[in-house]
C-alpha positions as CSV (number, residue, x, y, z in Angstrom):
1,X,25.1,86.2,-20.7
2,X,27.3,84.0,-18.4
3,X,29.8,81.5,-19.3
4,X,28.7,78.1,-18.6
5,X,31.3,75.9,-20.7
6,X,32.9,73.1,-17.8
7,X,36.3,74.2,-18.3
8,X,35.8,77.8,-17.6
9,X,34.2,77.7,-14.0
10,X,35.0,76.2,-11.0
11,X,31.4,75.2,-8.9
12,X,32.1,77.4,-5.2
13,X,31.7,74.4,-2.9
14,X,30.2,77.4,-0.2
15,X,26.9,78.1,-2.6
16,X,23.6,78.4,-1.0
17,X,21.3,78.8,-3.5
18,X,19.7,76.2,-5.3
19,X,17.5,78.2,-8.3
20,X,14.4,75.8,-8.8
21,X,13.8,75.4,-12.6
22,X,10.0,75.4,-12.4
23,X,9.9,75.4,-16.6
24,X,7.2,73.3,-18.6
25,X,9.8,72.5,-21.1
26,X,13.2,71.5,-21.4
27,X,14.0,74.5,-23.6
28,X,13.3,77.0,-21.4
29,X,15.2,75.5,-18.8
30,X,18.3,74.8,-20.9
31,X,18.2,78.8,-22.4
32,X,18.2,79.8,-18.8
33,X,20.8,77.9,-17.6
34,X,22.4,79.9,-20.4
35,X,21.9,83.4,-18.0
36,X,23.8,82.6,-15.2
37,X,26.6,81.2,-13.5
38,X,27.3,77.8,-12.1
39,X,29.6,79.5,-10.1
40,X,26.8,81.1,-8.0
41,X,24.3,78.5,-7.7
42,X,23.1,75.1,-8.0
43,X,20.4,74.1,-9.8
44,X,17.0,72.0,-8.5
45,X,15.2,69.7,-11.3
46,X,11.4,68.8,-10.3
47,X,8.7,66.4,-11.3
48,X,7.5,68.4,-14.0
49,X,10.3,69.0,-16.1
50,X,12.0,65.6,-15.4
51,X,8.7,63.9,-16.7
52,X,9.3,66.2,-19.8
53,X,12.9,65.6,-20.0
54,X,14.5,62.7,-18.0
55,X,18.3,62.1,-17.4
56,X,19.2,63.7,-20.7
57,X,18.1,67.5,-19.4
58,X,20.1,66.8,-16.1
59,X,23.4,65.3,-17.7
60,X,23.2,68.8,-20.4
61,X,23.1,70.8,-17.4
62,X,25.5,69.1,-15.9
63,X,27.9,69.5,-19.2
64,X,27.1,73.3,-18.8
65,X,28.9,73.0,-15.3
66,X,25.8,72.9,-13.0
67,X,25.6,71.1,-9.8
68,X,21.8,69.3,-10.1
69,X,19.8,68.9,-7.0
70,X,16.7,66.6,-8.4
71,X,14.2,67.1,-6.4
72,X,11.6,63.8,-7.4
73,X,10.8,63.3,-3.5
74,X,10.5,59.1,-3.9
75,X,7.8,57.4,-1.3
76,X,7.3,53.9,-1.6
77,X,8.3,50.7,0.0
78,X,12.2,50.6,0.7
79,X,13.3,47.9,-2.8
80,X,11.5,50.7,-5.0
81,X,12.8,53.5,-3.6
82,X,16.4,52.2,-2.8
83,X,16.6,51.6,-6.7
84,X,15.5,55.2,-7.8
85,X,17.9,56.5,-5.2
86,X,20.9,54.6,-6.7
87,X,20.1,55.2,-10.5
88,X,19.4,58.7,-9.6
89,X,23.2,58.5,-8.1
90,X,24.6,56.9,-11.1
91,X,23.6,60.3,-12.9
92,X,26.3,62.0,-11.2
93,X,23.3,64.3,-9.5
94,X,24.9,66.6,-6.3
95,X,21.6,65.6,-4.4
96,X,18.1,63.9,-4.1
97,X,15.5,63.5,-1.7
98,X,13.0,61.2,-0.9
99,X,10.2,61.5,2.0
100,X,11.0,60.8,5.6
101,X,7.2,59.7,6.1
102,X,8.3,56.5,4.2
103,X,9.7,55.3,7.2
104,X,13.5,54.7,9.1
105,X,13.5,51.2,6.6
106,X,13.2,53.1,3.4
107,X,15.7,55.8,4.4
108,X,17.7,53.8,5.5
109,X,17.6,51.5,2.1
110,X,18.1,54.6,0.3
111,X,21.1,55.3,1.8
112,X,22.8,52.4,1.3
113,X,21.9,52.1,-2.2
114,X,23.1,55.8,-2.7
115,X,26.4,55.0,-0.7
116,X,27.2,51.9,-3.1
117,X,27.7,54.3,-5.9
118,X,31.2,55.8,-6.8
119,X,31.2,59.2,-7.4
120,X,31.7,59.8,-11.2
121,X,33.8,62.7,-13.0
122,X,35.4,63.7,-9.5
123,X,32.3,64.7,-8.0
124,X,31.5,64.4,-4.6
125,X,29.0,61.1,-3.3
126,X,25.5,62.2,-4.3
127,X,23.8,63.3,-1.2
128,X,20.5,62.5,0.1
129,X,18.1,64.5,2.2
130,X,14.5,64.0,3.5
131,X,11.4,66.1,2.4
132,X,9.2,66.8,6.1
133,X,6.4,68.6,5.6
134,X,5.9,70.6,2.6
135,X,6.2,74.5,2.7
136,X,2.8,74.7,1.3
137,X,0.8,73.3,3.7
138,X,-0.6,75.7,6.5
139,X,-1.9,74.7,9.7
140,X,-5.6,73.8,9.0
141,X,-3.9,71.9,5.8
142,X,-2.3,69.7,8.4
143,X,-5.3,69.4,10.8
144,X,-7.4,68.8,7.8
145,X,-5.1,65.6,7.0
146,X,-5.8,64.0,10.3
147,X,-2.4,64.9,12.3
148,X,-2.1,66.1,16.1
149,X,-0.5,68.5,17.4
150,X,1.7,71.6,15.2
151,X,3.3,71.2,11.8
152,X,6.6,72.0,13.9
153,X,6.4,69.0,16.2
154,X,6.0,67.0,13.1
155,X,9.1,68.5,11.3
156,X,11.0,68.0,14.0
157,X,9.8,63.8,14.2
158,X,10.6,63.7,10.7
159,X,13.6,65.2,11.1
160,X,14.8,63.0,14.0
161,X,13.7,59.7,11.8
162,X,16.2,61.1,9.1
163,X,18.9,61.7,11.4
164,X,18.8,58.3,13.3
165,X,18.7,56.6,9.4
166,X,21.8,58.3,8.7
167,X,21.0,60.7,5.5
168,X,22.6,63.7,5.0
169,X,20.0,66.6,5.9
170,X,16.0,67.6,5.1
171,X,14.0,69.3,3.3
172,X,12.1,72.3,5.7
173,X,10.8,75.7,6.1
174,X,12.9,78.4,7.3
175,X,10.9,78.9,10.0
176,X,11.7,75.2,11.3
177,X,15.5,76.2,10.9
178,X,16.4,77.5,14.3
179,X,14.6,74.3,16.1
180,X,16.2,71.5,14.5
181,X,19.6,73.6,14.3
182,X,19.5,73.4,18.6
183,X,18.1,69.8,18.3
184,X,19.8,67.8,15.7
185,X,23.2,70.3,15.5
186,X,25.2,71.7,12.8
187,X,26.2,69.3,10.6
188,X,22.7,68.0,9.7
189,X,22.0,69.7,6.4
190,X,18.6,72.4,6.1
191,X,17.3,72.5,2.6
192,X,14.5,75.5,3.0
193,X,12.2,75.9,0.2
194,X,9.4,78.7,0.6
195,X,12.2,81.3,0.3
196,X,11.6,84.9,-1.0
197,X,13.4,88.2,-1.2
198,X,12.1,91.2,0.6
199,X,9.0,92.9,-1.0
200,X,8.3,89.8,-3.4
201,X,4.5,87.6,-3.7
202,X,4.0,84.8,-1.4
203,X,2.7,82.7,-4.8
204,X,1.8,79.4,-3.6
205,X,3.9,79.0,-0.7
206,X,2.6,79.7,2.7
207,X,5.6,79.3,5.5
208,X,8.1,81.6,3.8
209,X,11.4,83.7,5.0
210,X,13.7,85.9,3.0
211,X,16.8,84.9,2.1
212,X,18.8,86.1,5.1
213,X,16.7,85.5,7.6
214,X,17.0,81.8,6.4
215,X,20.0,81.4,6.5
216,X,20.4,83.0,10.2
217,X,17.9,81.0,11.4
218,X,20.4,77.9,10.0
219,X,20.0,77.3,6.8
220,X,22.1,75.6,4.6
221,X,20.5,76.0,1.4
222,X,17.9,78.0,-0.5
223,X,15.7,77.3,-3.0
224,X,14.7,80.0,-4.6
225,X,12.4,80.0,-8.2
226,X,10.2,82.7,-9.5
227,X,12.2,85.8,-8.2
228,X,15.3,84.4,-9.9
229,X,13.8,82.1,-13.0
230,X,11.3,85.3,-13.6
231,X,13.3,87.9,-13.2
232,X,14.0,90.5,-16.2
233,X,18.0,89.9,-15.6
234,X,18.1,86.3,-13.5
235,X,21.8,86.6,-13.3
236,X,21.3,90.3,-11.9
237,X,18.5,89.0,-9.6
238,X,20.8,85.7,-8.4
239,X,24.1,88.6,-7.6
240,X,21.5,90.4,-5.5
241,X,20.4,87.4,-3.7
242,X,24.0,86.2,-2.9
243,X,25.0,89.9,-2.0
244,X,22.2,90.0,0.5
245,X,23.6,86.9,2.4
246,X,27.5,87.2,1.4
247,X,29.0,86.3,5.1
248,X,26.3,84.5,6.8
């Protein structure tokens, strides 16, 4: 079992993967947070087990040394979100994200409510990144909901949008990587969901890229669930994972 107690690690500010704690209940996601090391990944907290938990899972995981990336993906009109955004930053989280088809206004509300909050503990400013299109939607999905023209183009609006509003990255699929790494550049942060190591089940994402392939096609960071969260060893599974992309 790895050691988690704060004053034992030290969080490796060059970690890509972010392991998604897809649990139903708190417990669970505390006793895993238990089998690995903060020292080789970040955590992502979702809708699910927030609703279950609230602030009081994130600050115990954040006492067990974890860097939290909550993952609540706010949409509504700029006041509402702009609030979230700046109590979710008060937690002490390393990231949130909110949707860029709210609009340049609410992104750009969120940001400035985010950016009025000191860092607390000596963390770094809480950063804030925009969700595109989601990693489970296919092509006739997209069609289906009225859009023109390919999920890509729209990633790459969405993307744009985000930049101009000044937030720190998006969320995307690995296969959007390369495109907005040649049109936005490399400081613009690539959060790629939809990621799976060679040989695994697609489960219920449909635009997915292993690990390695993400990150050459320019991602920043992985979120990775089932093959970690699932996995007979997860701190095993998470070395293997890091292995296969140690020097990209």
């Amino acid at each position: 079992m790895a050691e988690n107690n704060q004053a034992d690690y030290e969080v490796h500010t060059n970690c890509r993967v972010l392991v998604a704690l897809d649990f139903n209940n708190p417990q669970d996601a505390l006793a895993f947070a238990d089998q690995v090391s903060p020292s080789q990944c970040r955590l992502k907290v979702g809708k699910e087990l927030f609703t279950l938990a609230g602030p009081q899972l994130v600050d115990q995981l954040q006492q067990k040394g974890f860097e939290v990336f909550l993952d609540l993906k706010f949409h509504d009109i700029p006041n509402t979100v702009a609030a979230a955004c700046k109590v979710a930053a008060e937690m002490g989280v390393w990231m949130v994200n909110i949707h860029a088809s709210g609009g340049v206004k609410m992104m750009q509300a969120a940001k400035e409510a985010v950016a009025s909050v000191a860092p607390k503990n000596g963390r770094a400013k809480t950063k804030l990144i925009a969700v595109t299109v989601l990693t489970s939607t296919s092509e006739q999905d997209f069609a289906q909901l009225g859009f023109s023209g390919s999920i890509e183009q729209q990633v790459v609006n969405l993307a744009k949008l985000t930049y101009q509003a000044g937030l720190d990255g998006v969320v995307c699929s690995a296969r959007e990587a390369e495109v907005l790494r040649r049109t936005i550049g490399e400081d613009f942060l690539l959060v790629t969901p939809g990621i799976r190591p060679e040989g695994y089940a697609k489960d219920d994402q449909t635009r997915i890229v292993t690990p390695r392939q993400a990150l050459i096609n320019g991602s920043s960071y992985l979120v990775i669930g089932r093959p970690i969260t699932k996995a007979e060893n997860p701190q095993l599974a998470l070395q293997q994972i890091n292995q296969s992309i140690k020097g990209l």
